[in-house]
N, C-alpha and C positions, 0 to 999 in steps of 0.2 A: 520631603524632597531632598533628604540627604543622601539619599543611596543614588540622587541622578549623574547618571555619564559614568556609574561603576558599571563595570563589566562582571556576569556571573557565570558559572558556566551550568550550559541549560542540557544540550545534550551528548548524552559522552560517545565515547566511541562507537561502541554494539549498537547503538541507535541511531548513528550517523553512517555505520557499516553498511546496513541491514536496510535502510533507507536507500542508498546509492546502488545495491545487490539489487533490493525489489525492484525498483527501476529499471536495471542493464536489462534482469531477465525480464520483465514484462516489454521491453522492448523485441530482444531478441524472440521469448514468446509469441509475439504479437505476428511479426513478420514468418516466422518459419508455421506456427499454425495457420496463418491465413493462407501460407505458398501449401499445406499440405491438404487442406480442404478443397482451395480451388488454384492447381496449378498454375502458373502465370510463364512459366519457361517450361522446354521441353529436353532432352537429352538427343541431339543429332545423331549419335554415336554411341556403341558399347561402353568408350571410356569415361562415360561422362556417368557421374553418378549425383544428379543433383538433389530426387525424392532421398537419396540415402543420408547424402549431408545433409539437408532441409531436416530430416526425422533427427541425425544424431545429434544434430544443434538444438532441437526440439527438448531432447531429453535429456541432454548434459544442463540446459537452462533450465528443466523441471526440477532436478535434484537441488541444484543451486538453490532455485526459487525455496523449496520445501523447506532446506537447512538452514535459510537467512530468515522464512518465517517462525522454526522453532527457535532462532537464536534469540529474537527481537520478541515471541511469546515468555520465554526462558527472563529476560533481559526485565518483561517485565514485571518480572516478581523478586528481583533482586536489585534493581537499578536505583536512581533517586527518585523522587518523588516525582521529576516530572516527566519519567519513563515508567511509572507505576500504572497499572492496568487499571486503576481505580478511577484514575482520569478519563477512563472509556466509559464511564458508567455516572454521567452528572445528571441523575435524578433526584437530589436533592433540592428545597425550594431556592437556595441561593444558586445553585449550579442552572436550575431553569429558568432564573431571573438573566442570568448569565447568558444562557443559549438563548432566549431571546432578544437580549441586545445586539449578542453577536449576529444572529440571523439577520437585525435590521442594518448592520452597519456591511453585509456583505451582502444586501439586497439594497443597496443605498437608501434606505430610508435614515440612515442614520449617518452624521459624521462623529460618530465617536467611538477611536476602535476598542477593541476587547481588554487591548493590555493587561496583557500575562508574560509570563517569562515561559512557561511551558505554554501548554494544549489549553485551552479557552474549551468551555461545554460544548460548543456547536462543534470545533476540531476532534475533542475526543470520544464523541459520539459520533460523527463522521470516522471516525481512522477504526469504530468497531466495527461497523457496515462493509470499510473497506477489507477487514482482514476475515471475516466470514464471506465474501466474496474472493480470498485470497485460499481461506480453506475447501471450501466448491469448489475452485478451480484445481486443487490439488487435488482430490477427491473424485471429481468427473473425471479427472485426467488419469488417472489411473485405474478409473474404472474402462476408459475406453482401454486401455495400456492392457487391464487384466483379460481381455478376450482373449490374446494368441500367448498369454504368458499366464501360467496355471500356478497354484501352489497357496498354500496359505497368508504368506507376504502380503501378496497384491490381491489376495481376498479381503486382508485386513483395510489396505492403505485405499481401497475403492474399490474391490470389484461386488463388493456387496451391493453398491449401488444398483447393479445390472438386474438384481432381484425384484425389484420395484419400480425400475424407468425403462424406458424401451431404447435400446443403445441411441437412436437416428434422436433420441428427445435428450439424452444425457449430449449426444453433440452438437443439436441445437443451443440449449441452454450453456454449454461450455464457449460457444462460438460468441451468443449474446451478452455473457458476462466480460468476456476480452474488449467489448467495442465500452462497457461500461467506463472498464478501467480505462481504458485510455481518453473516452471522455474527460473521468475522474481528472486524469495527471493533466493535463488542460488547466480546466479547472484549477487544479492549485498548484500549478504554477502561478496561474494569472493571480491567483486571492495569495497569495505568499505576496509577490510583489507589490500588489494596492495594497495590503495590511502593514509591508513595513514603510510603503511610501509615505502611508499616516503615521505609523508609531515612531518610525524612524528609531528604530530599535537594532538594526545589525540583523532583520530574522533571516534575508536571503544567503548571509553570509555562515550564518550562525548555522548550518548546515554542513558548513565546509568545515568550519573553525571549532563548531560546539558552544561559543560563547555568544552570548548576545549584553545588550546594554542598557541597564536602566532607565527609564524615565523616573519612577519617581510616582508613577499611578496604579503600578503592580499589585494587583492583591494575592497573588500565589506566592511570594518571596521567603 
């Protein structure tokens, strides 16, 4: 209980960048892919070019998206330990003892939270799912992108996809995986905020800040 009420700093920059990035653009994503699937406004006029803007916000937020995902890939193979990629992968017995307590305390059967300074098993096994759903999305999205745009690039970066899915399925599954995500952020918002109402650890801050604060029941430290 010595280290309680010290401040550590949990996550640095690139992971609080990259975090606020994924967001804007899955936001922005969210809304100009769903306006170009199924319009919701129409252009009265020659001068109005709203399908143009809808597309080019579409894909200035694609590249965004792609570069804050290498960054935060990149980030975790060089960052601390509780931005290290190893925490996406708790199949270990104590890491699954782990993910199961956490499971119960964020399906309330349990009042007793995870208390971690970084990712808890159930987090970093969650934040894998989300970011193979983060490469799908970059992937279908430019496999849809590689139809009217040819060359090896955008054969590389998805259009190989089109060899194996039928474009109408690769935009199916592109459109189902968006309503995921934003399920997703739902989701954890609301378990960020019940997770530090119990630890009362600084985590909704520690976002902003990178620091969060001991309790004193930490076993990652």
């Amino acid at each position: 209980m010595a280290n309680e009420g010290k401040r550590i700093y949990a996550w640095e920059f690139p992971v609080r960048f990259t975090h606020w990035i994924n967001a804007l653009c899955i936001f922005a994503l969210s809304i100009t892919g769903f306006y170009i699937g199924n319009p919701f406004m129409y252009a009265i006029s020659s001068k109005q070019y709203i399908m143009g803007w809808m597309r080019f916000i579409h894909f200035v937020a694609a590249y965004m998206f792609l570069m804050s995902v290498i960054i935060r890939v990149y980030w975790a193979f060089v960052g601390n330990k509780y931005a290290c990629y190893k925490v996406w992968f708790p199949f270990s017995g104590e890491k699954m003892s782990e993910f199961v307590n956490a499971l119960k305390f964020y399906s309330f059967m349990s009042r007793k939270p995870p208390y971690t300074v970084g990712h808890h098993a159930l987090a970093g096994f969650t934040y894998l799912i989300v970011y193979m759903m983060f490469l799908f999305e970059i992937i279908s999205g430019f496999a849809l992108y590689s139809v009217n745009h040819k060359g090896a690039i955008w054969y590389a970066l998805g259009g190989w996809l089109t060899a194996s899915m039928a474009l109408q399925m690769i935009r199916l599954y592109h459109h189902l995986v968006m309503y995921v995500l934003l399920a997703f952020t739902l989701i954890h918002v609301y378990f960020a905020w019940y997770s530090d109402s119990r630890e009362k650890n600084g985590l909704m801050l520690s976002i902003f800040t990178g620091y969060k604060f001991l309790t004193g029941k930490e076993s990652d430290i």
